[in-house]
C-alpha positions in Angstrom: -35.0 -2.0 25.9 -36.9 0.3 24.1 -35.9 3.8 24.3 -37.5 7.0 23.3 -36.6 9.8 20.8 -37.8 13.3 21.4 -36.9 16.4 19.3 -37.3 19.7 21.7 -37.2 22.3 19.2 -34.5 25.3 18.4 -33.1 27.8 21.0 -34.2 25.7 24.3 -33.9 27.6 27.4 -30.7 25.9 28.7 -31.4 25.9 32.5 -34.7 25.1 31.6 -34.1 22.0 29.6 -31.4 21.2 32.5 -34.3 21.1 35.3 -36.4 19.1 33.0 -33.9 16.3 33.1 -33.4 16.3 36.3 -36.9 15.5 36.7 -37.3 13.0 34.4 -34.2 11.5 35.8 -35.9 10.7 39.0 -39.1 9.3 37.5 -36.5 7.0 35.4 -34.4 5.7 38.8 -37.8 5.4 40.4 -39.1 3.3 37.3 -41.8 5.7 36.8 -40.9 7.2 33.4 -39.3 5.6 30.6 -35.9 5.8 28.9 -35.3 9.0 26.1 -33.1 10.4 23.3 -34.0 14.3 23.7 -32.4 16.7 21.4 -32.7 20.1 20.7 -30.7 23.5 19.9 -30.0 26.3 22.6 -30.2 30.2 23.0 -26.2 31.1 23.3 -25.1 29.9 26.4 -21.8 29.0 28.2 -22.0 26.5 30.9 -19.3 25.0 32.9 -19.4 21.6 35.3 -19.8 21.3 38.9 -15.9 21.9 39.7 -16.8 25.4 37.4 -13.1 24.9 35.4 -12.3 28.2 34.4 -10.8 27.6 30.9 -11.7 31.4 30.3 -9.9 33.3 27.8 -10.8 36.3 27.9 -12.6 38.1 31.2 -16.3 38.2 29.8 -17.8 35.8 27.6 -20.5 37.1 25.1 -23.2 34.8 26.4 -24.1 34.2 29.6 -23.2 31.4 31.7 -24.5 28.8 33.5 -23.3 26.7 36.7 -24.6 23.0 36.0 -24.0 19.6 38.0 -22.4 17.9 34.9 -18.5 17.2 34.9 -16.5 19.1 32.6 -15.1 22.3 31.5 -16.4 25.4 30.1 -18.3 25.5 26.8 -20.7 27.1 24.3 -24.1 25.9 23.4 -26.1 27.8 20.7 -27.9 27.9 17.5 -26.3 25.7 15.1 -25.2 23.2 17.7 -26.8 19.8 17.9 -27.5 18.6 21.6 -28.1 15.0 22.4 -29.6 14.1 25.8 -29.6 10.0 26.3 -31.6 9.9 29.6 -30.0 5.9 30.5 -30.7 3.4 32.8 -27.1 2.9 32.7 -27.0 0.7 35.9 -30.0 -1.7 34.7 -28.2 -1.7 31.5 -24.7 -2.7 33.5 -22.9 -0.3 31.6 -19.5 1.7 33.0 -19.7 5.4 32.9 -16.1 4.7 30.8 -18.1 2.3 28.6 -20.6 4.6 27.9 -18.4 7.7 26.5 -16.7 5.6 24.7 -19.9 4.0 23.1 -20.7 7.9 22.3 -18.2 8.6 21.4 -18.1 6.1 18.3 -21.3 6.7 17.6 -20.1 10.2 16.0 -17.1 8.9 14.8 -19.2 6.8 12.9 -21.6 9.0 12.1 -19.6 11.7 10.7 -17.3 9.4 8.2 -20.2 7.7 6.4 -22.6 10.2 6.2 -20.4 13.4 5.6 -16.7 11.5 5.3 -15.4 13.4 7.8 -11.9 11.9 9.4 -13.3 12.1 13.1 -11.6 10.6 16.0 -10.9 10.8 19.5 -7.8 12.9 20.7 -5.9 11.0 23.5 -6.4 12.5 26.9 -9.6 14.8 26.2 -12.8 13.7 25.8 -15.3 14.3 22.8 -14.6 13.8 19.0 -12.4 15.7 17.2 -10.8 16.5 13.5 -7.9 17.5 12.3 -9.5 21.2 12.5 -10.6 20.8 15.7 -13.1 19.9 18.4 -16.0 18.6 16.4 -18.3 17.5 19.7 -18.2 18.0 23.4 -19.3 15.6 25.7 -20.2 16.0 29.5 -22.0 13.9 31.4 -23.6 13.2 34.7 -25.0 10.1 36.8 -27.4 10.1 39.9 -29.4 6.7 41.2 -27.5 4.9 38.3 -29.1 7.3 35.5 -27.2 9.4 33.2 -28.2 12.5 31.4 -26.6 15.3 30.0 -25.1 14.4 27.1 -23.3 15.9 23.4 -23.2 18.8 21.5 -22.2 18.6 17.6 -20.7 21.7 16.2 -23.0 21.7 12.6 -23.0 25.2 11.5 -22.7 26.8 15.1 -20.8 30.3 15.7 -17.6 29.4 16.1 -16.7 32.8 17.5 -18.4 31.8 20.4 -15.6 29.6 21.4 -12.5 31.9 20.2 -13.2 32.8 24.1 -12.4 29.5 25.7 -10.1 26.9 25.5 -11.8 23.3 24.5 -10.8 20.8 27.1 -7.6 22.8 28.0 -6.2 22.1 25.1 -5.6 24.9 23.1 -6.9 23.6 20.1 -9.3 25.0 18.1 -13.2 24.4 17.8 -14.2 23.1 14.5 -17.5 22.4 12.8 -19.3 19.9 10.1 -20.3 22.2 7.5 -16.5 23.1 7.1 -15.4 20.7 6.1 -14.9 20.1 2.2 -17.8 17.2 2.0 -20.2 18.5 3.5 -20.2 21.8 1.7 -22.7 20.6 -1.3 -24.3 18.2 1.3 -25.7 20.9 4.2 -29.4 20.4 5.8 -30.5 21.7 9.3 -30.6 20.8 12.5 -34.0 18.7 12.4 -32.7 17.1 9.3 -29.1 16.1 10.8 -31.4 14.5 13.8 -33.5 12.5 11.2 -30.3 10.9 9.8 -28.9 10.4 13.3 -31.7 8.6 14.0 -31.5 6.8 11.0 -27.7 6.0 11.4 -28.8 4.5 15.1 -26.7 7.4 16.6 
C-alpha cells in the first residue's frame, strides 16, 4: 500500500493539526482519502490523553495545555520537537495496536543508532524510546473505525526546560534530546532536514 508523506511546516497550531486528523481519519475509514505520514513542529504546548493523567510537577505549566482523545500522559510539544503523524489503515493492514508501537518504536531505535549512533532503546514498562539520558521520543496513539493517528514526537534540539515540569511516563526520569548527545554534536541539521533522512531511512 502506498502511503503518503506530508511535511506541515514549523509551529503548527496543535488543536488545529489535531482536528485535521480527525477529519482525515474519517475520509480514510470511509475509504475516501488515502493513507499519510504528516509531520510537522508545534507552538509550545502541553497535552495530556483522554484519562488527562496528571503527571504535573509543578501547579502551572509554562505553555498551555490541551485535552486530546489520544491515550497517554502529560507532555510537551514545541519548536525543536519532531512530530510524526502515520494516519494507518491499521485494520486493512491486520496489524495489532501492540504490533504497531512496537513497529515505531524500532523504527527510531533504528534510526537514531545508524544515522547519529545513538544507544536508543525501549525502557521496560513505559512506552516510547529512550537513552541512557533519558526520554528521547514519546509516543501516544489513538484508533477509531480501525484507523490510527496521533503519533511520535522526537526530542531534536527541543527546550528541555519544558519538561523539568512533568514527569515522562511516571517515571521520574529525565527528558533527553538528539543533539546532546556526543555524535551528533558536529552532525546537527534542522527539523526539515532530520524529516528528509527519516524518509530516507524508511522511518
Amino acid at each position: 500500500m502506498v502511503v503518503g508523506l506530508r511535511w506541515l511546516g514549523a509551529s503548527r497550531d496543535y488543536v488545529e493539526t489535531w482536528h485535521t486528523m480527525q477529519d482525515a481519519v474519517k475520509l480514510i475509514a470511509n475509504h475516501k482519502g488515502a493513507e499519510e505520514i504528516w509531520s510537522c513542529s508545534h507552538a509550545p504546548v502541553y497535552t495530556t490523553g483522554y484519562r488527562a493523567v496528571d503527571n504535573r510537577l509543578v501547579a502551572r505549566l509554562p505553555a498551555p495545555t490541551v485535552v486530546c482523545d489520544r491515550g497517554g500522559e502529560t507532555t510537551f510539544h514545541g519548536p525543536g520537537q519532531l512530530m510524526l503523524y502515520p494516519l494507518l489503515n491499521l485494520k486493512e493492514r491486520q496489524i495489532g495496536v501492540r504490533d504497531y508501537v512496537h513497529a515505531l518504536e524500532q523504527s527510531c531505535i533504528v534510526f537514531l543508532q545508524e544515522l547519529w549512533g545513538i544507544d536508543a532503546f525501549r525502557h521496560c514498562g513505559l512506552p516510547g524510546v529512550w537513552s541512557t539520558q533519558g526520554k528521547l521520543v514519546a509516543i501516544g496513539l489513538k484508533v477509531t473505525h480501525g484507523v490510527v493517528y496521533h503519533g511520535m514526537a522526537l526530542n531534536i534540539d527541543v527546550n528541555l526546560d519544558y519538561f523539568a515540569a512533568i514527569n515522562p511516563c511516571g517515571s521520574g526520569l529525565s527528558a533527553d534530546r538528539v543533539v546532546d548527545h556526543a555524535a551528533v554534536a558536529q552532525d546537527y541539521c534542522s527539523l526539515a532536514e532530520v524529516w528528509k533522512r527519516c524518509l530516507l531511512a524508511e522511518l
